[in-house]
N, CA, C and O of each residue as an XYZ file, in Angstrom:
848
protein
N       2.546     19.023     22.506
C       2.934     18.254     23.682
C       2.391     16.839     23.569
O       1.165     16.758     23.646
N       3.046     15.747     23.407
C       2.862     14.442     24.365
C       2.504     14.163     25.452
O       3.316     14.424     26.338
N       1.345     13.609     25.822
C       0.719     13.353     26.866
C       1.066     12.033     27.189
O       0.430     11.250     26.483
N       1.952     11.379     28.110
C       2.346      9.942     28.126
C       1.485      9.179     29.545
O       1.835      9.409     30.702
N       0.415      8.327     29.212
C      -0.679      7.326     29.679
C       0.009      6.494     30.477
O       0.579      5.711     29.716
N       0.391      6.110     32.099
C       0.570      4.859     32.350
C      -0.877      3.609     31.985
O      -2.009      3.483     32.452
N      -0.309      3.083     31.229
C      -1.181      2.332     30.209
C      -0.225      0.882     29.530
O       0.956      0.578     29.362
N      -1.380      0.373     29.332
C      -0.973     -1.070     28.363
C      -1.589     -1.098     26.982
O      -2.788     -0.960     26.738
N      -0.380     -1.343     25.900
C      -1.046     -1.453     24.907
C      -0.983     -3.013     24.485
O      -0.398     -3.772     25.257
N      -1.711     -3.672     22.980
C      -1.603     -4.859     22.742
C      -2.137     -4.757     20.719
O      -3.050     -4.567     19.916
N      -1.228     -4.949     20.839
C       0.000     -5.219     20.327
C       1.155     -4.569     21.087
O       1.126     -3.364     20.835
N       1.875     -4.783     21.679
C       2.951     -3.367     22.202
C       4.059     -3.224     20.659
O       4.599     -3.958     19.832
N       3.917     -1.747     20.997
C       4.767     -1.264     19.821
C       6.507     -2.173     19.238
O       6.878     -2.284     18.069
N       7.122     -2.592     20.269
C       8.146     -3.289     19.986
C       7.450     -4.784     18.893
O       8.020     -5.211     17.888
N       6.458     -5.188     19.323
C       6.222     -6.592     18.722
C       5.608     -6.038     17.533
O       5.774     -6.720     16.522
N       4.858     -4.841     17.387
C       4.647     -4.491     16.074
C       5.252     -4.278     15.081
O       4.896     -4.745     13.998
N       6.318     -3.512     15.235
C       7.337     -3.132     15.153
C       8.393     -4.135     14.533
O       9.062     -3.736     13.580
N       8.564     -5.307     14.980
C       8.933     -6.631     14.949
C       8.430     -7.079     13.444
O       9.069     -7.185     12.397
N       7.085     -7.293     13.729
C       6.087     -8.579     12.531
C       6.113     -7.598     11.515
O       6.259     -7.913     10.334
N       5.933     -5.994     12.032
C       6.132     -5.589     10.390
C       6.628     -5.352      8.784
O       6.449     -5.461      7.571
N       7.667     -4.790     10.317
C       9.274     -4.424      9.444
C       9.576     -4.797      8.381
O       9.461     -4.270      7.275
N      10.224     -6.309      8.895
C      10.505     -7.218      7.617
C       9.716     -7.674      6.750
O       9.867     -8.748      6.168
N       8.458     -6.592      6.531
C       7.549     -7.143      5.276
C       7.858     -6.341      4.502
O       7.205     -6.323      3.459
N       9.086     -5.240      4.690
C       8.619     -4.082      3.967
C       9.924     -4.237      3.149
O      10.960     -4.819      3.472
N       9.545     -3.409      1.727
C      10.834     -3.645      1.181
C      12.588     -3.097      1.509
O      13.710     -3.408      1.111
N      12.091     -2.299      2.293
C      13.464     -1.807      3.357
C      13.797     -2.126      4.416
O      14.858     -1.692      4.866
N      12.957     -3.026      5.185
C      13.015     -4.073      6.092
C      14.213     -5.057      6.240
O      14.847     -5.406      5.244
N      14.458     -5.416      7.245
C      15.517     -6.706      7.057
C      15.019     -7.734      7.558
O      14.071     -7.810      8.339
N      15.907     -8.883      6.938
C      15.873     -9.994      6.860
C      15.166    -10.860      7.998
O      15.893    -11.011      8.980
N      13.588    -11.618      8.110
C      13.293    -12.358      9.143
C      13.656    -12.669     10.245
O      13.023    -12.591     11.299
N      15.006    -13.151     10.008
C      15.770    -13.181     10.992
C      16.769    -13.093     11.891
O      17.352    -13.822     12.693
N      16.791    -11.791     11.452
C      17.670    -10.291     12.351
C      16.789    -10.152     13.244
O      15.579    -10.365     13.171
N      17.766     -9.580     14.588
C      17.184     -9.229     15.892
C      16.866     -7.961     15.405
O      17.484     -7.460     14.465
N      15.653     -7.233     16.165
C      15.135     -6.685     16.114
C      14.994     -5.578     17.607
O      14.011     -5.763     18.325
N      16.158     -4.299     18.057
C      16.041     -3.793     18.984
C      15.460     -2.190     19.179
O      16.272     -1.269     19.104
N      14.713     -2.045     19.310
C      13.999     -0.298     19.667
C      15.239      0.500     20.493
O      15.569      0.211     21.643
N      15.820      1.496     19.728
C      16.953      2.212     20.787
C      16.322      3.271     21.259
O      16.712      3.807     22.296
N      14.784      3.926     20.259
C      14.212      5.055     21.035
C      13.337      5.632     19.853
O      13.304      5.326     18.661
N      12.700      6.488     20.522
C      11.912      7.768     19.990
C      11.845      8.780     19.655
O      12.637      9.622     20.079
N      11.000      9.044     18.883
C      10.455     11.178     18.863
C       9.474     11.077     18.612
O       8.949     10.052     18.178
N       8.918     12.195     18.833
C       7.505     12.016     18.610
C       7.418     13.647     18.085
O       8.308     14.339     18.579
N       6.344     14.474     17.024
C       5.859     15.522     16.718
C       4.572     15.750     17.128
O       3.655     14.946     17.290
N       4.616     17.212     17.312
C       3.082     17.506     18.081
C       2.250     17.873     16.783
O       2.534     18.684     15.902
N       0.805     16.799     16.950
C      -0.272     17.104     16.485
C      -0.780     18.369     15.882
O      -1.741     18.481     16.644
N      -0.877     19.395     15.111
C      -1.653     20.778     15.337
C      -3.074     20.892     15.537
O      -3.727     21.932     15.449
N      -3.631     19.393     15.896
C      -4.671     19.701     15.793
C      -4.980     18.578     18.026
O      -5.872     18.417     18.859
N      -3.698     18.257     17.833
C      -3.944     17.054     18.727
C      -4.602     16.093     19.760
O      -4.891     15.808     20.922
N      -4.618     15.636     17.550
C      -5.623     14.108     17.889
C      -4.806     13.009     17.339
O      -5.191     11.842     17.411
N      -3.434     13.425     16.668
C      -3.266     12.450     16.157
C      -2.012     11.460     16.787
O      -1.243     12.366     16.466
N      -1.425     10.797     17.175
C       0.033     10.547     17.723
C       0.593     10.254     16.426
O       0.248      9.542     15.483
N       1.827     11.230     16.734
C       3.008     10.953     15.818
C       4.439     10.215     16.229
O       5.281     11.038     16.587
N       4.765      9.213     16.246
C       6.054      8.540     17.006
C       6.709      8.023     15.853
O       6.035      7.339     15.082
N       8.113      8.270     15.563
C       9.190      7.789     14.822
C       9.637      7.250     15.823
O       9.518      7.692     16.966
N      10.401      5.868     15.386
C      11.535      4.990     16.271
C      12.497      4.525     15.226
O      12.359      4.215     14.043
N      13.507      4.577     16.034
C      14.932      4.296     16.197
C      15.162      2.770     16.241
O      15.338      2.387     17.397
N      15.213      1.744     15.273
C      15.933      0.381     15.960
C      16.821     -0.126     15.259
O      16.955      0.290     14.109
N      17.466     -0.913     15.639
C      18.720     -1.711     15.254
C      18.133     -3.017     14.902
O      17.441     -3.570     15.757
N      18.314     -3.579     13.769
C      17.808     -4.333     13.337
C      18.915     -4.992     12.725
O      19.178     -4.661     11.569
N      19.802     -6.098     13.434
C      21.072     -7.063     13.010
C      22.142     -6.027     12.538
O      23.036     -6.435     11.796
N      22.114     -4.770     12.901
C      23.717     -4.160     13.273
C      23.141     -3.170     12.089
O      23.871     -2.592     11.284
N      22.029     -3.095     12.116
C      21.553     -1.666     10.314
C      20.366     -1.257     11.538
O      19.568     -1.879     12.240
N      20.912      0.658     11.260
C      19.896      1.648     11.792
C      18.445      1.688     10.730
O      18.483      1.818      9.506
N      17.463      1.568     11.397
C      16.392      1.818     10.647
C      15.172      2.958     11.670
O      14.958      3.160     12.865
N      14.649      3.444     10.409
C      13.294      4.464     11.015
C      12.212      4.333     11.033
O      11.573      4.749     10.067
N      11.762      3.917     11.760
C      10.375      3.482     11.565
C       9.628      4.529     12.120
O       9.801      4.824     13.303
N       8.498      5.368     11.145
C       7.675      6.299     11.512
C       5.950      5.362     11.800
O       5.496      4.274     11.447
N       5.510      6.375     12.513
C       3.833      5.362     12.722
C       3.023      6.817     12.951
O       3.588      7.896     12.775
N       1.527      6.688     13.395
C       0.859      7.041     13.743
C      -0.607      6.442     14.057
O      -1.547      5.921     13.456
N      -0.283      6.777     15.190
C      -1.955      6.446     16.137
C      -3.108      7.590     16.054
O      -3.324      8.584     16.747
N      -3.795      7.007     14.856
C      -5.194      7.461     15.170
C      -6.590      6.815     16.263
O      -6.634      5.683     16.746
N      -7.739      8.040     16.455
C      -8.803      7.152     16.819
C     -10.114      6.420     15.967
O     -11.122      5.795     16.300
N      -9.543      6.836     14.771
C     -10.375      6.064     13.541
C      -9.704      6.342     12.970
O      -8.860      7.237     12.934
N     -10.111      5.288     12.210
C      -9.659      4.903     10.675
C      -9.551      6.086      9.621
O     -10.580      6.732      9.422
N      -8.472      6.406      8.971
C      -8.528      7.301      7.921
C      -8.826      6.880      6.354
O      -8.134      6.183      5.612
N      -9.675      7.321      6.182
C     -10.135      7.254      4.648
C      -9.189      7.454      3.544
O      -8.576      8.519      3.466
N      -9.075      6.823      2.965
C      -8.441      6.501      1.098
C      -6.675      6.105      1.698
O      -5.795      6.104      0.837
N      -6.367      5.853      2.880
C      -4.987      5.031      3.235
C      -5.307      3.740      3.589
O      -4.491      3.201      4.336
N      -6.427      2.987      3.206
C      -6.241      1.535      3.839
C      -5.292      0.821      3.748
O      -5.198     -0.123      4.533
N      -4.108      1.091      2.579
C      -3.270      0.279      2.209
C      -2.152      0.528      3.295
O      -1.304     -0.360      3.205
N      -1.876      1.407      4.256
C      -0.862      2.397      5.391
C      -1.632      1.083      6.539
O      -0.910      0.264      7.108
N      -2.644      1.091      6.654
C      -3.233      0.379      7.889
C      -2.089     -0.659      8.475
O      -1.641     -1.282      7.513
N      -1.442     -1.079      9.729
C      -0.582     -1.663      9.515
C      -0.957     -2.598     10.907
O      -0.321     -3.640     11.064
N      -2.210     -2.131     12.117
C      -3.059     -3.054     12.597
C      -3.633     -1.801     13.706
O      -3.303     -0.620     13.814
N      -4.619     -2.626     14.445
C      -5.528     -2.169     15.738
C      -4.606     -2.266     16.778
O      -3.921     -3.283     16.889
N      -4.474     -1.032     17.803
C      -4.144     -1.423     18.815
C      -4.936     -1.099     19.733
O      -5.663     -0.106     19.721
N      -4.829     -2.145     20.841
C      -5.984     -1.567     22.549
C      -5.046     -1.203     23.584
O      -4.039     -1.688     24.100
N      -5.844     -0.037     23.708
C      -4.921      1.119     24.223
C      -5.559      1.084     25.866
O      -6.783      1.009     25.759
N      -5.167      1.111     27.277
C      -5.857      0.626     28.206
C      -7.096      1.819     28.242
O      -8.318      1.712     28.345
N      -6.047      3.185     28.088
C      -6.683      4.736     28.320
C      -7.587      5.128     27.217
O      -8.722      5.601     27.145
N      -6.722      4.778     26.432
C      -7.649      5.886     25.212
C      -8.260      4.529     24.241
O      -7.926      4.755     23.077
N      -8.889      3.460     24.319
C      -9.931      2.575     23.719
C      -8.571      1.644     22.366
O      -7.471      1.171     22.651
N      -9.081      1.683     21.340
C      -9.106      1.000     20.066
C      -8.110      2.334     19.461
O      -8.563      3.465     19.640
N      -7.279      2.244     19.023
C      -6.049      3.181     17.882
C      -5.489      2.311     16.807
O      -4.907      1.226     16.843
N      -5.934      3.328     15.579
C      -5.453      2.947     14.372
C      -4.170      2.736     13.869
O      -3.644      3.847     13.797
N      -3.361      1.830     13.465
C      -1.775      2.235     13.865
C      -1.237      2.519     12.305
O      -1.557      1.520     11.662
N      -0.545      3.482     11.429
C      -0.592      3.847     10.216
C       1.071      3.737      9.800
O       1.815      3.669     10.778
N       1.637      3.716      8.649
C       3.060      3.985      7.896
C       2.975      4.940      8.182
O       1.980      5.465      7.684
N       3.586      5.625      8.852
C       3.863      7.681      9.157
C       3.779      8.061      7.488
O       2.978      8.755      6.861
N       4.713      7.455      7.159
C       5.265      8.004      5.694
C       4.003      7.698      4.512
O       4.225      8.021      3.346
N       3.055      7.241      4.781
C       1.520      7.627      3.921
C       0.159      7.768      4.550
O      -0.981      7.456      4.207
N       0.839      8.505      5.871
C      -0.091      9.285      6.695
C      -0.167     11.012      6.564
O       0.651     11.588      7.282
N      -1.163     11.999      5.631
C      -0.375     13.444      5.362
C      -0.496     13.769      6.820
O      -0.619     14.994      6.843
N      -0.516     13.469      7.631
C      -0.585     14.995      8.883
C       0.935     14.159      9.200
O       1.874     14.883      8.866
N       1.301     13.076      9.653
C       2.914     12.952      9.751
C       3.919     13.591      8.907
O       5.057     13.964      9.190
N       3.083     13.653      7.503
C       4.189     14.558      6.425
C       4.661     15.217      5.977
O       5.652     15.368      5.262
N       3.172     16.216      6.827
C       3.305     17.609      6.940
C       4.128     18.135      7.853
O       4.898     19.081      7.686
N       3.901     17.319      9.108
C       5.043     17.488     10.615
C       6.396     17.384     10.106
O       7.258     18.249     10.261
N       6.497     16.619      9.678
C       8.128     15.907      8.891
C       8.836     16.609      8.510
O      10.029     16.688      8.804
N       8.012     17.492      7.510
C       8.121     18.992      6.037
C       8.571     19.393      7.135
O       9.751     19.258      7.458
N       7.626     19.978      7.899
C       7.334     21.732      8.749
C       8.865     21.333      9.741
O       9.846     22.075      9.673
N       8.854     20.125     10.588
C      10.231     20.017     11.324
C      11.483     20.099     11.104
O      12.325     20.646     11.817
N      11.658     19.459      9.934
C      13.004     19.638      8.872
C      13.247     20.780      8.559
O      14.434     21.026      8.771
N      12.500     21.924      8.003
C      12.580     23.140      7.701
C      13.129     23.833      8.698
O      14.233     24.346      8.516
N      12.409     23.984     10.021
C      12.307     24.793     11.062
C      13.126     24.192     12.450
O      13.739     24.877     13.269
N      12.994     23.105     12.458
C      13.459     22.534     14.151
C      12.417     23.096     14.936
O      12.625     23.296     16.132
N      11.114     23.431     14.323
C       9.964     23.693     15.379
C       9.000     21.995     15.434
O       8.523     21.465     14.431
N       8.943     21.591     16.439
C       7.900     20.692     16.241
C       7.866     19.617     17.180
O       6.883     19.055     17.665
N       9.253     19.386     17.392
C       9.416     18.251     18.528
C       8.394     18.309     20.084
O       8.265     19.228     20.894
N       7.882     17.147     20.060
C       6.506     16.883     20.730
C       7.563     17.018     22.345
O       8.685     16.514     22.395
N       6.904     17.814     23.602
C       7.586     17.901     24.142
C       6.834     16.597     25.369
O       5.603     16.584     25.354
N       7.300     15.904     26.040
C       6.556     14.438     26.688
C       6.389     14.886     27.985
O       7.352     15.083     28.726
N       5.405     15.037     28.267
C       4.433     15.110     29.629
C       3.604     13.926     30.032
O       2.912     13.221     29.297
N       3.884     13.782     31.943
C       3.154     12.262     32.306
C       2.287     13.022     33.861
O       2.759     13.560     34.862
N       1.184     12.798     33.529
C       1.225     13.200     35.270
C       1.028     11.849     36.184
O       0.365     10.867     35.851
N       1.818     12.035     37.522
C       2.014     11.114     38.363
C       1.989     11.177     39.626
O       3.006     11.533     40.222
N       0.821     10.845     40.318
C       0.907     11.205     41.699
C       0.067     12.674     41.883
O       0.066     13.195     42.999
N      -0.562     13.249     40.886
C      -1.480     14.380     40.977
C      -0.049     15.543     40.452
O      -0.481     16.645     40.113
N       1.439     15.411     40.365
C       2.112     16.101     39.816
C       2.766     15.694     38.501
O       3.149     14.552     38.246
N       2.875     17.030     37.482
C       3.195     16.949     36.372
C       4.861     16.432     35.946
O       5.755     17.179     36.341
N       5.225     15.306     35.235
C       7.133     15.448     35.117
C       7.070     15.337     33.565
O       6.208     14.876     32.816
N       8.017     15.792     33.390
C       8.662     16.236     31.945
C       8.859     14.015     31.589
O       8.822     13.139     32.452
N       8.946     13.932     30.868
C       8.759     12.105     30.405
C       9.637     11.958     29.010
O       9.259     11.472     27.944
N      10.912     12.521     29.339
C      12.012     13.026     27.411
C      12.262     11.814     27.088
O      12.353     11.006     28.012
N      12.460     11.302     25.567
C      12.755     10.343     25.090
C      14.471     10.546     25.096
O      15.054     11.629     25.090
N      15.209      8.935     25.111
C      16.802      9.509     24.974
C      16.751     10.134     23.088
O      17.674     10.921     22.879
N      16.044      9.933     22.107
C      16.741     10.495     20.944
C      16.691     11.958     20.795
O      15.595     12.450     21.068
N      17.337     12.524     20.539
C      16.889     14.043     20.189
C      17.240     14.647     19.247
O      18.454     14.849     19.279
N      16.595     15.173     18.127
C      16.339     15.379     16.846
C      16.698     17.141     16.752
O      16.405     17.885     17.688
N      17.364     17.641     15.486
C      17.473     18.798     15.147
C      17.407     18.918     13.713
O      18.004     18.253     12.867
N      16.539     19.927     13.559
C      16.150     20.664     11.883
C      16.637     21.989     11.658
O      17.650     22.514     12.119
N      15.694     22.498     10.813
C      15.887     23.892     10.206
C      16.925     23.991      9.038
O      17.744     23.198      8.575
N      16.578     25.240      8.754
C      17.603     25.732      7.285
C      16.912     26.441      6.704
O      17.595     27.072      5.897
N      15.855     26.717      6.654
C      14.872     27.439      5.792
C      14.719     28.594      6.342
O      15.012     28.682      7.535
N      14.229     29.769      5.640
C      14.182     31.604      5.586
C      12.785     31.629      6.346
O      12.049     30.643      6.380
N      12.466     32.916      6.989
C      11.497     33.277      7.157
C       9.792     33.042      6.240
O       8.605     33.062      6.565
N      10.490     32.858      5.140
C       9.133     32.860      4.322
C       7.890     31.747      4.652
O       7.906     30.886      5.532
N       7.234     31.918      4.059
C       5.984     31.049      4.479
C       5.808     30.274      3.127
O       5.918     30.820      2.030
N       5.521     28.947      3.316
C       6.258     27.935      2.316
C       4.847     26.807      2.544
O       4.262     26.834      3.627
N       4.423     25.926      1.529
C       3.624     25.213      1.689
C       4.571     23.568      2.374
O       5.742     23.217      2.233
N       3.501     22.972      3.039
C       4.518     21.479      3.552
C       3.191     20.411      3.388
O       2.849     19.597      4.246
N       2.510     20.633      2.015
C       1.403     19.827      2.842
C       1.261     19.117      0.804
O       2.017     19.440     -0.112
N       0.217     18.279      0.734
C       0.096     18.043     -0.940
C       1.635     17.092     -1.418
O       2.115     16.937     -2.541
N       2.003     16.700     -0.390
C       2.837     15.285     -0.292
C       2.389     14.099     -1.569
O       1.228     13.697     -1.646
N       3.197     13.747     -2.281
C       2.858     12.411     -2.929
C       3.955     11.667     -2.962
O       4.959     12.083     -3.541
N       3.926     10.543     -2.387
C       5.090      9.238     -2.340
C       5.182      8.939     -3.482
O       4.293      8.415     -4.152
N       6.663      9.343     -3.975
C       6.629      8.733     -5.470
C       7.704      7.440     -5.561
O       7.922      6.716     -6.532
N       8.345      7.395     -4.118
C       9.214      5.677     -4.322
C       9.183      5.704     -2.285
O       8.783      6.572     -1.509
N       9.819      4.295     -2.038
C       9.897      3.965     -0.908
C      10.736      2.660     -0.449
O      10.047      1.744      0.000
N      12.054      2.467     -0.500
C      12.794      1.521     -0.491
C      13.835      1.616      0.185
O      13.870      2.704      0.759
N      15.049      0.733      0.467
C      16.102      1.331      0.925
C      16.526      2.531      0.867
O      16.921      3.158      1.850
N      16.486      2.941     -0.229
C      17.553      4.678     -0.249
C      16.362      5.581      0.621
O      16.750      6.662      1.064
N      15.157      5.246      0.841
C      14.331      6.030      1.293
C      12.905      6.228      1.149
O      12.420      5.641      0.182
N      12.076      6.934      1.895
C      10.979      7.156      1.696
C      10.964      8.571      0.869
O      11.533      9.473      1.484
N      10.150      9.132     -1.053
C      10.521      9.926     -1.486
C       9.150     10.668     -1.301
O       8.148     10.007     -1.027
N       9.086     12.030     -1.447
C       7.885     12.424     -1.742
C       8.177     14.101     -1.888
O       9.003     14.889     -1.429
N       6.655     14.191     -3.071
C       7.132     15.764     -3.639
C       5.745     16.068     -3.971
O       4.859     15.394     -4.497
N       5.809     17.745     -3.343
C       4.972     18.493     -3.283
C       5.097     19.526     -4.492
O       6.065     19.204     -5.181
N       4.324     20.875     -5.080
C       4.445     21.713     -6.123
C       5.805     22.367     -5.878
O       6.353     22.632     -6.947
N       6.465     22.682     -4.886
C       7.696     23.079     -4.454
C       8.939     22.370     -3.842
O      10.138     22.647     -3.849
N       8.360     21.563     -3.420
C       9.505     20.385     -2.395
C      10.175     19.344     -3.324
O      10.330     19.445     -4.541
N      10.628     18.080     -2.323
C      11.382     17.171     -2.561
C      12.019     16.931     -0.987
O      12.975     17.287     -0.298
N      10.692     15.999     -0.914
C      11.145     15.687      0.788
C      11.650     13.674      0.623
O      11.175     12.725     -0.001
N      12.574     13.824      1.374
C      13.313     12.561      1.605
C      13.412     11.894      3.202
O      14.411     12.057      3.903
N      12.603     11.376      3.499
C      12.745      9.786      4.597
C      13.883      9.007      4.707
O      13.647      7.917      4.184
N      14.827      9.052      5.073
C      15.765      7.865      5.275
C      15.465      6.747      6.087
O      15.729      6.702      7.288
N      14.992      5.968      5.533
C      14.324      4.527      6.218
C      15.880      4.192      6.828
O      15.946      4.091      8.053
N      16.731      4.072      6.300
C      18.234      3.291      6.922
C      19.076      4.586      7.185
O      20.045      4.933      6.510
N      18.670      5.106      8.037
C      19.602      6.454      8.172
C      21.136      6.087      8.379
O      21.615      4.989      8.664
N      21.819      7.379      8.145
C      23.824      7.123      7.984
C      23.909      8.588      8.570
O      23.277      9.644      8.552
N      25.350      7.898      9.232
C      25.985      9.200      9.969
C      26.380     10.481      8.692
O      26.742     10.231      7.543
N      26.173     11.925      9.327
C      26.178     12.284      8.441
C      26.286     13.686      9.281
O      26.266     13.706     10.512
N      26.439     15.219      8.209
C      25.931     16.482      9.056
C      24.658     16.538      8.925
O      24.237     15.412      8.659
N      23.533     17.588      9.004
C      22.960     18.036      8.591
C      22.526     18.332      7.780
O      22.382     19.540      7.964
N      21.917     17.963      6.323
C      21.956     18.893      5.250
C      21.328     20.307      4.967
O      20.403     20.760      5.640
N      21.827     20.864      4.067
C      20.869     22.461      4.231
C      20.043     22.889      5.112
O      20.033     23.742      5.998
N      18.838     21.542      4.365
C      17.362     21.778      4.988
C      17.328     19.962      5.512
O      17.561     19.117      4.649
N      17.108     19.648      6.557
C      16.719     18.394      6.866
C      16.914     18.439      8.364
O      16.787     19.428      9.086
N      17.253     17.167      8.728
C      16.710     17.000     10.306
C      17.967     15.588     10.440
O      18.303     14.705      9.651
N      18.360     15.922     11.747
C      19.563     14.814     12.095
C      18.964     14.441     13.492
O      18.101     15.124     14.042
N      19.528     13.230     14.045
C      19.021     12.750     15.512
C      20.273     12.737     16.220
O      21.116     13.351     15.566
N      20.735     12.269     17.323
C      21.627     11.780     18.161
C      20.518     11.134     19.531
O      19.330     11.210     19.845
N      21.497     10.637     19.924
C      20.815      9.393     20.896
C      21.466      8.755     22.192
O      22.448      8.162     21.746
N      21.426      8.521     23.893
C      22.282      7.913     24.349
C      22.991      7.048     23.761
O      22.494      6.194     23.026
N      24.278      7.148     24.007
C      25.778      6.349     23.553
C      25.940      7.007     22.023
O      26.889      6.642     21.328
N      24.996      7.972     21.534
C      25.778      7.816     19.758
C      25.428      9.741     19.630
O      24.612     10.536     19.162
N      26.076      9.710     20.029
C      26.801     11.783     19.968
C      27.019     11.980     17.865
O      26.500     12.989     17.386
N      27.401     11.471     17.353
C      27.489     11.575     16.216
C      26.135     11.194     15.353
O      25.534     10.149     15.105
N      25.985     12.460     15.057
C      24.359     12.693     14.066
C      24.438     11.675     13.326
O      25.472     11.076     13.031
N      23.021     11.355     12.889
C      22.585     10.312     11.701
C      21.277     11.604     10.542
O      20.448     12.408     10.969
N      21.580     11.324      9.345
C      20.632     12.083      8.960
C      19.154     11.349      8.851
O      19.160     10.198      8.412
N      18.174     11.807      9.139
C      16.464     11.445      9.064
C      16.088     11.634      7.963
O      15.727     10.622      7.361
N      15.978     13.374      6.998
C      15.504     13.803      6.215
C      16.017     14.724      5.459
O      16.760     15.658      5.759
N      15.616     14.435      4.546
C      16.394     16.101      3.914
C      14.603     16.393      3.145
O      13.596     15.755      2.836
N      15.260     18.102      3.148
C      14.373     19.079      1.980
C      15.107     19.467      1.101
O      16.247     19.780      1.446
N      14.718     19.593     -0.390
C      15.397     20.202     -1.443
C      14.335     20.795     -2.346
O      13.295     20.174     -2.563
N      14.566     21.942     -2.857
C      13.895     22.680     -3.366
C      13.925     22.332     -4.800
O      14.987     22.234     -5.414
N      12.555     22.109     -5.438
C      12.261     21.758     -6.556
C      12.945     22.668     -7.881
O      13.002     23.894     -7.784
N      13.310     22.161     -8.766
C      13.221     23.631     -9.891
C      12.299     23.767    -10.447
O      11.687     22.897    -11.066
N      12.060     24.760    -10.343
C      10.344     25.439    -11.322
C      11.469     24.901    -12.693
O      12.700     24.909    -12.695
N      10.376     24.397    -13.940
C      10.163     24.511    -15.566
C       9.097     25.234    -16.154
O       7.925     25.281    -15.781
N       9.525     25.674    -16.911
C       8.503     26.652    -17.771
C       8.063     25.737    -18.570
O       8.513     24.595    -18.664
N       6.985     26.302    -19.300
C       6.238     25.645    -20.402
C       6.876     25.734    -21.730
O       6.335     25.221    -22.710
């Protein structure tokens, strides 16, 4: 569950969001507008960590921008660090690349597989609890009952065609510029107010074992 803070942040996520982007090599161009159409967010298993993917339009090209808010700094990702934010509620948060953060990658794995995971958004207001849904809403699964590792992630590229990364079994794929599309096998599609027609997020593909 998402716990949503009436709160101020600073940096606010749109302006971060903004100065980053276009540093990245899948980023666009300086000076393309830059619009947030929405969110998702995955629940923590341990939750401490915020997980938020966004949705923006960036000069007429869909892009994904994954993040995560820690409350310290994570060790051996300094290079993910992407700035500080002050949070009114919860102090000082670390703000990270989702995509070389492992507990986002593991969520990513485990959601795509399953369609279990989507963070469900809770605000309390007025001493009563309301449901707080983002407009995007995301669907996974494809995968068997079995019990499958999602964790031991290594980014082996990250550019337009995508964010790549592979585990002893996997072959997990990020679509930084997502395209309309079905579902694949194993992956995860969004839809969103005004756009009923899926975009794909991710796919899973199963590695081939080689022998020696």
């Amino acid at each position: 569950m998402a716990l949503f803070h009436a709160a101020t942040v600073t940096p606010t996520k749109s302006d971060l969001i903004a100065e980053w982007v276009p540093t990245r090599p899948w980023g666009p161009s300086p000076d393309d507008p830059i619009d947030v159409i929405g969110s998702y967010r995955f629940d923590d298993p341990e939750g401490r960590v915020g997980l938020e993917t966004h949705l923006v339009d960036a000069g007429g090209v869909l892009l994904q921008v994954p993040l995560t808010y820690r409350e310290e700094p994570l060790a051996g990702i300094e290079d993910a660090l992407i700035t500080e934010m002050e949070h009114t509620v919860l102090g000082t948060r670390w703000v990270y690349d989702g995509m070389r953060d492992p507990r986002f990658v593991i969520m990513l794995a485990a959601v795509a597989m399953t369609g279990q995971g989507e963070a469900l958004g809770m605000a309390m207001y007025e001493d009563r609890w309301y449901v707080a849904p983002t407009n995007v809403r995301i669907q996974g699964g494809g995968w068997s009952q079995k019990r499958v590792p999602v964790d031991q992630f290594e980014l082996d590229a990250d550019d337009a065609d995508g964010a790549v990364l592979r585990n002893d079994r996997f072959e997990l794929t990020m679509f930084r510029r997502p395209v309309a599309g079905p579902r694949p096998a194993i992956g995860l599609t969004a839809t969103w107010d005004g756009h009923d027609e899926p975009v794909v997020l991710a796919e899973v593909k199963v590695r081939e074992r080689t022998s020696a």
